[in-house]
N, C-alpha and C positions, 0 to 999 in steps of 0.2 A: 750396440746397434740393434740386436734380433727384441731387445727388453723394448729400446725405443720405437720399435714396430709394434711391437707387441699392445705396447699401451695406447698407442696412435690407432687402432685396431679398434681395439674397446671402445674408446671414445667416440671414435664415431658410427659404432654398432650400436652404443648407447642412446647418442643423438637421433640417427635413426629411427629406433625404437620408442622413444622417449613421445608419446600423447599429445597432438596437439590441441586445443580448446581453444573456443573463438567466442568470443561475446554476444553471439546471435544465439549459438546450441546453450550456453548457462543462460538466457532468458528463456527460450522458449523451453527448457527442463523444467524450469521454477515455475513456470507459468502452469505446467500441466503436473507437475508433480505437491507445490505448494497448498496445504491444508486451506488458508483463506482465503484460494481461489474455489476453491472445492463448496468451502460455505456458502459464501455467498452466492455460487450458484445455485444452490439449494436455496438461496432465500430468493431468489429469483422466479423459482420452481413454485414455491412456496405463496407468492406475492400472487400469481398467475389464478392460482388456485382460489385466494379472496376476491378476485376480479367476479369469479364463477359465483361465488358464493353472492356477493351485493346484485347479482342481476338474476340471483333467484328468483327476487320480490317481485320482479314483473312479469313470473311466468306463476302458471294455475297452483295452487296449493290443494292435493287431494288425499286426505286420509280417510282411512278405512278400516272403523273399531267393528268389535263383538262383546257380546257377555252373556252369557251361562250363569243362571242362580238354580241348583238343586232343591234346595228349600226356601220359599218363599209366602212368605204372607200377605195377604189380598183382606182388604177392608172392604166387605161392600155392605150398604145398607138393605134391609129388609124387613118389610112391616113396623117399619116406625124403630125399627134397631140395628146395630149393625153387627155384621154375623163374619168371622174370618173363615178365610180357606185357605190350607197349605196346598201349593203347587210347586212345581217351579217351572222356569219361562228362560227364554232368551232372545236376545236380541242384535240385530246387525246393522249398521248405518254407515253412509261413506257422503263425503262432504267436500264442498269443494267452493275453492276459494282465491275469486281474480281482481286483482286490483286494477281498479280502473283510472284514478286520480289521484297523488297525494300532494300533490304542488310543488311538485319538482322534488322529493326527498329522497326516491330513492334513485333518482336519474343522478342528484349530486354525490350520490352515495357510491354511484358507480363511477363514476368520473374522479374522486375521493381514491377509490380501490385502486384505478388505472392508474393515476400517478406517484401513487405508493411502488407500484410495479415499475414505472417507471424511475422513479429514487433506487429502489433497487438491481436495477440495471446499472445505473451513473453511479452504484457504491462499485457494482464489478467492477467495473471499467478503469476507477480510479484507483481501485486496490491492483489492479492487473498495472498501470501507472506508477505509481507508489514503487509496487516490485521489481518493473524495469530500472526504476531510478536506484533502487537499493542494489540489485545487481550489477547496474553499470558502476559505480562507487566501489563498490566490492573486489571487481574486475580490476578496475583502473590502480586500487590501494594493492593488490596484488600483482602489478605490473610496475609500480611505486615500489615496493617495496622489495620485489626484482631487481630493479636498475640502481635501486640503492644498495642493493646486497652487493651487485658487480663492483660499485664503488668502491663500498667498505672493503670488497679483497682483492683491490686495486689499491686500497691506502693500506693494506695490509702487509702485501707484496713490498709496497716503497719502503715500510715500515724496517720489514727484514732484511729486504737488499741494503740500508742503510746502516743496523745494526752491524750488518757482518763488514760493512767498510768502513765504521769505526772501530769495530774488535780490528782490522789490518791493521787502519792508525795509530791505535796504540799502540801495535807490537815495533811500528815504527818509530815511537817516541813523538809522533807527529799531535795528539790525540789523549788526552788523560782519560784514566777508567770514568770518571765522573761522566763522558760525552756520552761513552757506551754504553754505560747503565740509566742514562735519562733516555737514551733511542731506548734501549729495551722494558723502559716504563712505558712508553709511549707504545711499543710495542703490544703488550699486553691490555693495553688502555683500547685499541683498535682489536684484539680479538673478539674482548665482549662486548663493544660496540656491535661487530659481527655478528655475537651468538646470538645481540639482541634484535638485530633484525634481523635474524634468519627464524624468529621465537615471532615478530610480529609478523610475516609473510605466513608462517603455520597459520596464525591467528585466521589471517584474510580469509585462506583457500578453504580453513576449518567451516566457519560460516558459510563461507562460498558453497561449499560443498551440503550444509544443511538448508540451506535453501533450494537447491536443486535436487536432492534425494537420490544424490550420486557421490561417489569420495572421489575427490579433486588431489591425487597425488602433488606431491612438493617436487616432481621431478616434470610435472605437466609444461609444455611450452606455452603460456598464453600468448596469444596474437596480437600487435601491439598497433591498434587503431587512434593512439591520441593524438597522429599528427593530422589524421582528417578530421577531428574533431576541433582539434584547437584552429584552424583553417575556417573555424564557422563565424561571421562576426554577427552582432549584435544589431536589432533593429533602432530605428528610430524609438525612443521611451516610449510615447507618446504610443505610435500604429504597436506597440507591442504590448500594452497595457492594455489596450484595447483588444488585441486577438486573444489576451488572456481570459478578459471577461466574457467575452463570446463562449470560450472553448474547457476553459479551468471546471474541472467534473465540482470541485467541493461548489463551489457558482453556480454553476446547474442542479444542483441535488439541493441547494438553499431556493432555487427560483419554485421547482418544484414542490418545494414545500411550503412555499404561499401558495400559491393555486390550489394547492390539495388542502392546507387550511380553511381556505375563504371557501371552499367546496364543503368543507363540512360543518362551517359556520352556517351557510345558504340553505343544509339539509337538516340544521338542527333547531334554527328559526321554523322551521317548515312546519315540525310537530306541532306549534300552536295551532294550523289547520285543520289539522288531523287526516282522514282520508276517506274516499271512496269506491268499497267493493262489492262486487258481485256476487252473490252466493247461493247456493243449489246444495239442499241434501236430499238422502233417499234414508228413511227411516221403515225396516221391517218388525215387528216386534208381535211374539209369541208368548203369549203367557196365559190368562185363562180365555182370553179370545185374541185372535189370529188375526192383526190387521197392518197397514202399509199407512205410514205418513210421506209427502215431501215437502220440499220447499223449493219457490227460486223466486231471488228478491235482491235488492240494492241496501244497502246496509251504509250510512254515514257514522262516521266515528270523531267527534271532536272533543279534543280535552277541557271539558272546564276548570277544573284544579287539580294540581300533581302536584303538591305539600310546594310549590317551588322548583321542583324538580327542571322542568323545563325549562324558565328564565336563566337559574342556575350555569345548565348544561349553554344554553345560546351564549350566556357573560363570558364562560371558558373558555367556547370557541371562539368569541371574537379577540380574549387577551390573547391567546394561540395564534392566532392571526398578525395580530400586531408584532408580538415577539417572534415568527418566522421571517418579518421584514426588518426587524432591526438585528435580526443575527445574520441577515445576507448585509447590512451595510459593514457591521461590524469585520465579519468574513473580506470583503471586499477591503476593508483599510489593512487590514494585517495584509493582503497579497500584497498592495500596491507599496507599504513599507517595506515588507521584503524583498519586491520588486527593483526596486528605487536602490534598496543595501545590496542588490546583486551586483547591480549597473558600476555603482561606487568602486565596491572588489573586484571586477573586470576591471574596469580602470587600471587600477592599483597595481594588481599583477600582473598586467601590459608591461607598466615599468619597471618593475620586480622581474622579469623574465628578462626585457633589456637591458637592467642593470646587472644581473647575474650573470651574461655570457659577457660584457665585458670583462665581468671580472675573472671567470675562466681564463680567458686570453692571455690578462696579464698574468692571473697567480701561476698561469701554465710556464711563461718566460722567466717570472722572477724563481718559480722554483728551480727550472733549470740552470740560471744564473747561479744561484745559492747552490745548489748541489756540486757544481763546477768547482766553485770558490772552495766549500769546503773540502772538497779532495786536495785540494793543495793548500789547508790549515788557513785558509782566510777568512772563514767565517766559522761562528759557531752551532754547534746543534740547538741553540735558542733559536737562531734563526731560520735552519735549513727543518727544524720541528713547526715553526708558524706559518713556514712558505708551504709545506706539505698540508696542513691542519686547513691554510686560506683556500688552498685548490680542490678540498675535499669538500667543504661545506658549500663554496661557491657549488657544485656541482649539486649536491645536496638537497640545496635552496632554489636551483634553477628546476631541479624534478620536483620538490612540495611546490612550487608555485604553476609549473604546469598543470598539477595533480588538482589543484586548485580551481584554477581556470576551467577544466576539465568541470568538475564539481560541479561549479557555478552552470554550467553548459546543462549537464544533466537537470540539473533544479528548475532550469526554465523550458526545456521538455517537460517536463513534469507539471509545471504551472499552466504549462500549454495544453493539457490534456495529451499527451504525444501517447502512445502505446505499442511502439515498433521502437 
């Protein structure tokens, strides 16, 4: 009695003890501990900074040289010849430089930047997406694999209560060794089934644990939210294909990058223009005489020939242009095919869940029927072995097809642009 205290003790100082983890603290771990969230906000950072840089061009350009020659030589003519003189001289000038019209190039050039900065926002977003989808999966296969472990040593447990009441059988005459030694094949058949899913649950929480840049013990409680998830149903196809397009970041980050092509198509045609600026210097220069130049004036710049160069560069941006709109249709049919194959598999293991708790029900009666039977030699261990084997997998196949469903659920958050 004081031992079965004793352990009764443990157990529940254990429990107690025992960490619990909930599927909001593993995403937002990941979210803020995760390297490719880290990146991307640097490219973010990054993108912001090119914004800066394209709308230089419309602000004063002013530089500000010198030069120092020690020894220098000066040609000047005199009496019909020319006579040198070694000096040396320097000189200082600063210049300056406002652009006053280029036919919209570098306005599309900034417009171009801004939704590069923009692409890079809808990449965070979608990778912060991505990673909630990856950890809900993760979670869920680790709660799967949980309720399957309870299974297996639940079919473990049957396994050996079984054994030891055919080892009685025999010694009754009731039972041939043959019963006992196929229960304890079977037996050992259901151990490493166990070890092997207690080898896949590592696996989960292992990952689990590298994505959140925390170690996720194997004795952790996870929090077990798939009945309000599986509780969630499915839109009409139709209004839901449609919120996808709206809201789906890979959809956004492709519309975006038509605009920001055709933006730099508009500023690369432009060059054939060329442009018009203002300009003002201030030239000082000392050398065998001491004098001041300036300047201020309008200056037009237009390209007559550039080997090609510029047709070229305009042909690339418009093929670019074309091919950013045939990779958003493209983008667009993969969703709506996998969309469409989500809606299918919901379906499917609707019925698969329905057909699975029936069979629970029954494998649950007919194993005890058979177990009954066989304590009083009426039936065989073939049979009280496949009524045990039917009530395990039945249960088995009712948690992979939740897990499933589940899945599916996660996928269309994710398609959805969801990010909580």
């Amino acid at each position: 009695m004081t031992k079965f205290l004793t352990l009764y003790l443990y157990v529940f100082v254990f429990l107690l003890s025992a960490k619990e983890l909930t599927l909001d603290e593993c995403i937002d771990k990941t979210l803020k501990n995760h390297p490719d969230i880290k990146n991307l906000t640097l490219n973010v950072e990054q993108s912001g900074h090119l914004v800066d840089i394209a709308k230089a061009d419309y602000l004063p350009q002013i530089n500000i040289g010198a030069q120092y020659n020690p020894i220098n030589t000066f040609v000047m003519p005199q009496n019909g010849q020319f006579k040198t003189i070694e000096d040396d001289n320097w000189q200082f000038d600063a210049k300056i430089n406002q652009k006053i019209y280029d036919f919209s190039r570098t306005t599309s050039n900034i417009k171009a930047s801004k939704k590069n900065e923009n692409i890079a926002n809808i990449s965070l977003d979608d990778a912060k997406a991505l990673l909630i989808y990856n950890v809900k999966n993760l979670y869920n296969l680790a709660l799967f694999q949980t309720n399957a472990l309870k299974a297996r040593q639940k079919d473990l447990q049957t396994k050996n209560e079984l054994y030891k009441q055919a080892q009685a059988l025999v010694k009754e005459g009731l039972k041939t060794e043959a019963d006992a030694t196929s229960i304890l094949s079977a037996m050992y058949i259901a151990e490493d089934t166990l070890a092997i899913t207690k080898a896949d649950l590592n696996k989960a929480l292992s990952t689990l644990s590298l994505y959140m840049g925390e170690k996720v013990d194997f004795e952790t409680k996870l929090v077990d939210n798939t009945a309000l998830q599986n509780n969630q149903a499915l839109q009409n196809e139709d209004l839901l294909f449609q919120d996808i397009l709206e809201k789906n970041f890979t959809l956004k980050s492709s519309k975006e990058e038509i605009e920001r092509n055709d933006l730099i198509y508009s500023a690369t045609k432009a060059q054939n223009y060329g442009s018009i600026d203002a300009v003002a210097s201030y030239t000082h220069q000392d050398s065998i005489n001491e004098y001041d130049t300036s300047l201020v004036g309008i200056s037009i710049n237009i390209p007559i020939y550039s080997g090609g160069r510029i047709s070229a560069q305009t042909q690339e941006a418009l093929i670019s242009k074309k091919q950013a709109k045939e990779s958003y249709n493209s983008k667009k049919l993969l969703i709506q095919e996998e969309l469409e194959n989500l809606i299918i598999d919901f379906d499917r293991y609707k019925h698969t869940i329905k057909a699975k708790k029936a069979l629970i029900e029954s494998s649950m009666l007919t194993k005890e029927i058979v177990q009954a039977r066989y304590k009083e030699g009426l039936s065989t261990y073939i049979e009280i072995l496949d009524a045990t084997s039917t009530n395990l997998y039945a249960e088995l196949g009712l948690l992979e097809a939740k897990f499933a469903v589940i899945k599916i659920i996660n996928r269309l958050d994710y398609l959805q642009g969801q990010t909580k």
